[in-house]
C-alpha positions as CSV (number, residue, x, y, z in Angstrom):
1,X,0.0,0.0,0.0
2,X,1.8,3.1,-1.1
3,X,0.7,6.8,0.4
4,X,-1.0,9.6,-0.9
5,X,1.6,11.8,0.6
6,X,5.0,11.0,0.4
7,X,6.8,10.8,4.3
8,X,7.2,14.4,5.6
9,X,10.2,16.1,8.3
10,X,8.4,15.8,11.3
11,X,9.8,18.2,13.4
12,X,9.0,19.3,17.6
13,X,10.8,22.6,18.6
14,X,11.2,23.3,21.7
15,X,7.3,21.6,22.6
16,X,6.2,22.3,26.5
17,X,3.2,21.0,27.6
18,X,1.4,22.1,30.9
19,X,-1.3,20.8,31.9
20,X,-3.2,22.2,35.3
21,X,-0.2,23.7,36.2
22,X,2.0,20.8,36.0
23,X,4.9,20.6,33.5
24,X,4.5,17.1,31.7
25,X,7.0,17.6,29.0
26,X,10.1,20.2,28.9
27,X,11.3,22.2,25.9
28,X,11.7,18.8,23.7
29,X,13.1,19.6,20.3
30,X,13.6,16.7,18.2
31,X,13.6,16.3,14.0
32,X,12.2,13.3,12.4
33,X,13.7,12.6,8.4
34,X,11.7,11.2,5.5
35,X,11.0,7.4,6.2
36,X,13.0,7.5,9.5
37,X,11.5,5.3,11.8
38,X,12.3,7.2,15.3
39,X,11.0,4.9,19.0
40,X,10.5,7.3,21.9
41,X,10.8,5.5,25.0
42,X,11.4,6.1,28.9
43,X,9.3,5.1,32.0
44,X,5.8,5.3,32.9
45,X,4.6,9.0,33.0
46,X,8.2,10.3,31.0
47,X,5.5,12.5,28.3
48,X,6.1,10.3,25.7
49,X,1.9,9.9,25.2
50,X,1.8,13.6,25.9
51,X,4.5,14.2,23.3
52,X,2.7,12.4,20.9
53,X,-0.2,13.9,21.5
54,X,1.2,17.2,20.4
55,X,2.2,15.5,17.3
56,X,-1.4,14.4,15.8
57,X,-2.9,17.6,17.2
58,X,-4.8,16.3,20.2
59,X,-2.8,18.8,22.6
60,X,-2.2,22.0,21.9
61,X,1.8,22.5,22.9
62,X,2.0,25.5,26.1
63,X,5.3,26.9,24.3
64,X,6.8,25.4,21.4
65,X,5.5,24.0,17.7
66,X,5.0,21.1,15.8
67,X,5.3,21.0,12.1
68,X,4.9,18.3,8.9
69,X,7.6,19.7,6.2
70,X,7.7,23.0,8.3
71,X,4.4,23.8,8.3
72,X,2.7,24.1,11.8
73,X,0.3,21.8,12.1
74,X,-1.9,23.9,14.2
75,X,-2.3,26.4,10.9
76,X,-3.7,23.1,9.1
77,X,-7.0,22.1,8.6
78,X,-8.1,18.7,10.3
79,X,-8.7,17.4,7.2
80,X,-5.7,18.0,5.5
81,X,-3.6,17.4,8.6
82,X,-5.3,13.5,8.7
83,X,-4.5,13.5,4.7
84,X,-0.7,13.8,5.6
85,X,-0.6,12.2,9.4
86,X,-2.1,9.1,10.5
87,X,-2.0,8.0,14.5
88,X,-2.6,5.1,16.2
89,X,-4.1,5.5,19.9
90,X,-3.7,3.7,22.7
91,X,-7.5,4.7,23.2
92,X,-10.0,2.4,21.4
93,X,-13.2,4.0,20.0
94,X,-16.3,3.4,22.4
95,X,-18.7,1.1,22.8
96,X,-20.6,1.8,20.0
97,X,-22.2,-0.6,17.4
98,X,-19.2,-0.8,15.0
99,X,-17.9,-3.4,13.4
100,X,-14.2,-4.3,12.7
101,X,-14.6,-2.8,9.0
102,X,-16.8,0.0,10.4
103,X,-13.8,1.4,12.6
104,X,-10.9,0.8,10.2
105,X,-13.4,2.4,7.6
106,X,-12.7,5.2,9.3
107,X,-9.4,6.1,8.0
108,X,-10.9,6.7,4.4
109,X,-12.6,9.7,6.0
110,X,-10.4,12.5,5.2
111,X,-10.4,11.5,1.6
112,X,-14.1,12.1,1.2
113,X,-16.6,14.5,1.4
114,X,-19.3,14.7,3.9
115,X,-21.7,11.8,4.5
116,X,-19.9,10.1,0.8
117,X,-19.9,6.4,1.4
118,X,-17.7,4.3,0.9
119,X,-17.0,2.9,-2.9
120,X,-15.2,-0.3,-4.2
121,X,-11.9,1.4,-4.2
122,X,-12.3,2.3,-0.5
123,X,-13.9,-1.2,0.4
124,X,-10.9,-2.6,-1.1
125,X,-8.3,-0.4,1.0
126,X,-9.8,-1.1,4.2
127,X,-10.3,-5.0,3.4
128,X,-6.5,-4.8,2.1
129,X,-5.5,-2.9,5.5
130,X,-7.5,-5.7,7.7
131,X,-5.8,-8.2,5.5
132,X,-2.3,-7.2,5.9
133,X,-2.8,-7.2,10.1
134,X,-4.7,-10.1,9.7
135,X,-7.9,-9.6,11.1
136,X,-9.8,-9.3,7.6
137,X,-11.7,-12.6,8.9
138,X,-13.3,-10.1,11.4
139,X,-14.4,-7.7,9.4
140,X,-17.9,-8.0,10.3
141,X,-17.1,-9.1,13.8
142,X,-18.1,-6.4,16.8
143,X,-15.6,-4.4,17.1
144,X,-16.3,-4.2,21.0
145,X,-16.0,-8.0,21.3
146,X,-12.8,-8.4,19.9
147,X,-9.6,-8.9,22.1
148,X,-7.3,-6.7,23.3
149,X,-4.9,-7.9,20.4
150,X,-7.8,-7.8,17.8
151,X,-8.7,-4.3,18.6
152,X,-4.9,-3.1,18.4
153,X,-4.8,-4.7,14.8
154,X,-7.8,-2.9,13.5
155,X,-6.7,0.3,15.0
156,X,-3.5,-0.1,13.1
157,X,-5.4,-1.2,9.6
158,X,-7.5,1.8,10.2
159,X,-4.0,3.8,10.5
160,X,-2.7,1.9,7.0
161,X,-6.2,2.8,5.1
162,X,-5.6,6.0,5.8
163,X,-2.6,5.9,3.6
164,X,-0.6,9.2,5.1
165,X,3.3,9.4,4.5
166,X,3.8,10.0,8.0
167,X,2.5,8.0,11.5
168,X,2.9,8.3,15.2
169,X,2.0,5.2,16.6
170,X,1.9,5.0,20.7
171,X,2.8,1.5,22.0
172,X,1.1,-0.3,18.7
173,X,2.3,-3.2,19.9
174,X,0.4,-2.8,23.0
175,X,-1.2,-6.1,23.4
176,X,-0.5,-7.8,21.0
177,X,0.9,-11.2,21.0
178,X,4.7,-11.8,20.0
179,X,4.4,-12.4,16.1
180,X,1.9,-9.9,15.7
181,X,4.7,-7.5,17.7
182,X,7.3,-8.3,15.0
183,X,4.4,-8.1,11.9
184,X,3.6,-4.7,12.8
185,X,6.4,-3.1,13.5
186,X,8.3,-4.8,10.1
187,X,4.9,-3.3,8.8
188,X,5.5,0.2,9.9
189,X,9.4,-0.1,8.4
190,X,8.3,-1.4,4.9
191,X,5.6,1.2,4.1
192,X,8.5,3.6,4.1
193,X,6.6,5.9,5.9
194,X,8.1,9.2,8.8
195,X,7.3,7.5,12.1
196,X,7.2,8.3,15.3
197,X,6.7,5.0,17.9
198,X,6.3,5.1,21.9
199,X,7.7,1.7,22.9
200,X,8.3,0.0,25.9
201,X,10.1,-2.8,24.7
202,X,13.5,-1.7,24.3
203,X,15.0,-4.7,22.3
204,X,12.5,-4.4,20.0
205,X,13.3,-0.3,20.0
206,X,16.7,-1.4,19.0
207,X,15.3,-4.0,16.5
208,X,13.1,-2.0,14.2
209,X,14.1,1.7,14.6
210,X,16.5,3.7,13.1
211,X,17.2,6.1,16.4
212,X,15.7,6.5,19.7
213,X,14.7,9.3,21.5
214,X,15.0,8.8,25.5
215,X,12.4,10.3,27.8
216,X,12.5,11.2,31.2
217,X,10.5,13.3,33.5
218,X,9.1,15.0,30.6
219,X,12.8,16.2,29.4
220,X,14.7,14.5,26.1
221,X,17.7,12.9,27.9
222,X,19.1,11.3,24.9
223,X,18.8,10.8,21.1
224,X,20.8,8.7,18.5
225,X,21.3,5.4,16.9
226,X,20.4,2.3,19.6
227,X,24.1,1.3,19.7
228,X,24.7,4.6,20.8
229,X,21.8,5.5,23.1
230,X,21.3,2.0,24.8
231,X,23.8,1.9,27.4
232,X,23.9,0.0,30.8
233,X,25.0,3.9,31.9
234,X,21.7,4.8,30.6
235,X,19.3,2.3,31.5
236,X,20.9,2.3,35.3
237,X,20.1,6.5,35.3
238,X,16.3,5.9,33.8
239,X,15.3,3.2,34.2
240,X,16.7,2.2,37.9
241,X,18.0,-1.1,36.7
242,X,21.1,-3.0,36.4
243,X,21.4,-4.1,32.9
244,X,23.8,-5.9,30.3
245,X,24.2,-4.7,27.0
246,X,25.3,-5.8,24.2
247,X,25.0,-7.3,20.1
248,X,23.1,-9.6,19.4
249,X,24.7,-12.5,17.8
250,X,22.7,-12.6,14.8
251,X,21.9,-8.9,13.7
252,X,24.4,-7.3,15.8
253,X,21.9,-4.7,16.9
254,X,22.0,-4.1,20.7
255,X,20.6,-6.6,23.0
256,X,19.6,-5.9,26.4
257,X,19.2,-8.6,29.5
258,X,17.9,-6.9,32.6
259,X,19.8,-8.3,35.5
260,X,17.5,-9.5,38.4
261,X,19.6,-8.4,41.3
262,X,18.9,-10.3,44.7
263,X,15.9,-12.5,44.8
264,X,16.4,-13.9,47.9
């Protein structure tokens, strides 16, 4: 599936985001290339969701911009913003009667007019997007029934239909079970799209991205390539762990084994 819009610079400068009078993300600047595939991780409450937010326009940044090809994307429309930028959310829709097909339907919006249903070319990129996350068997299935894992595919194909040249993604593989881990992140570095992804898994950070942006306490603490920025140094000072680090033996990329310390 190839994108209307080829990938974009996505690029935060200096983004702040306060939010009743608490600072949940400090003066992050960071610059995302064409097709670069960029994980932001850190601990639990770092910003990274509030970052993200910023990204897709949920969040209006306190100081700072965001901007696709140097354009803010506050002076875009929503329309043509979701044309460009697809996101997938951690948040599911709600209960409401929707089918699998109904919800990732919903990323041919932006390329319609109001109330235009759907025609054979958009029935055939949303049954393609289900197909390639392999949940196109559910396509008339609930989509409030489905598992955790089903629901994280469909959210993805619903990203994919949209068919944006750039995506921010926050903990897609949220969920899902190991294979489906590796299928979707593979998927996200063969569209050859700009993305932004909030990971917890740091190995598989290291795996699939091209850089990674470190989080903590809502302040960029490091940004580079994974052999550069995943250092026992580094997960000891964020993390609070004691970690080994080093290539794996296969595709050399770093591989980190947490150390369990004391059990007795």
């Amino acid at each position: 599936m190839t994108a209307a819009d080829g990938p974009a610079v996505l690029r935060a400068d200096n983004v702040g985001v306060v939010v009743d009078g608490r600072a949940l993300v400090w003066n992050v600047s960071l610059e995302v290339a064409p097709g670069e595939v960029v994980a932001l991780v850190g601990p639990n409450g770092a910003g990274k969701s509030t970052l993200l937010r910023t990204f897709y326009r949920a969040l209006r940044p306190t100081s700072g911009r965001v901007t696709l090809d140097g354009e803010d994307v506050w002076r875009m429309t929503g329309r043509r913003l979701a044309r460009r930028l697809a996101a997938v959310l951690q948040e599911a829709p709600g209960e409401f009667e929707l089918t699998a097909y109904d919800v990732a339907a919903m990323g041919r919006t932006p390329c319609k007019r109001a109330f235009q249903g759907d025609d054979s070319e958009d029935r055939r990129i949303v049954m393609g997007a289900l197909g390639t996350l392999d949940v196109a068997g559910l396509a008339h299935a609930p989509f409030d029934r489905l598992s955790g894992g089903e629901k994280q595919r469909v959210l993805i194909a619903r990203a994919l239909a949209q068919r944006t040249g750039t995506m921010v993604l926050d903990e897609p593989t949220n969920h899902l079970d190991l294979r489906h881990q590796l299928d979707a992140l593979r998927l996200v570095r063969r569209l050859g799209v700009t993305a932004v992804v909030a990971l917890h898994d740091l190995n598989l950070a290291a795996a699939f991205c091209d850089r990674i942006c470190v989080m903590d306490a809502g302040r960029l603490v490091a940004a580079g390539p994974p052999a550069q920025v995943l250092t026992a140094d580094l997960l000891a000072e964020v993390y609070r762990v004691d970690a080994e680090v080093g290539p794996h033996p296969h595709t050399g990329v770093p591989q980190i084994s947490v150390l369990p310390g004391d059990l007795t």
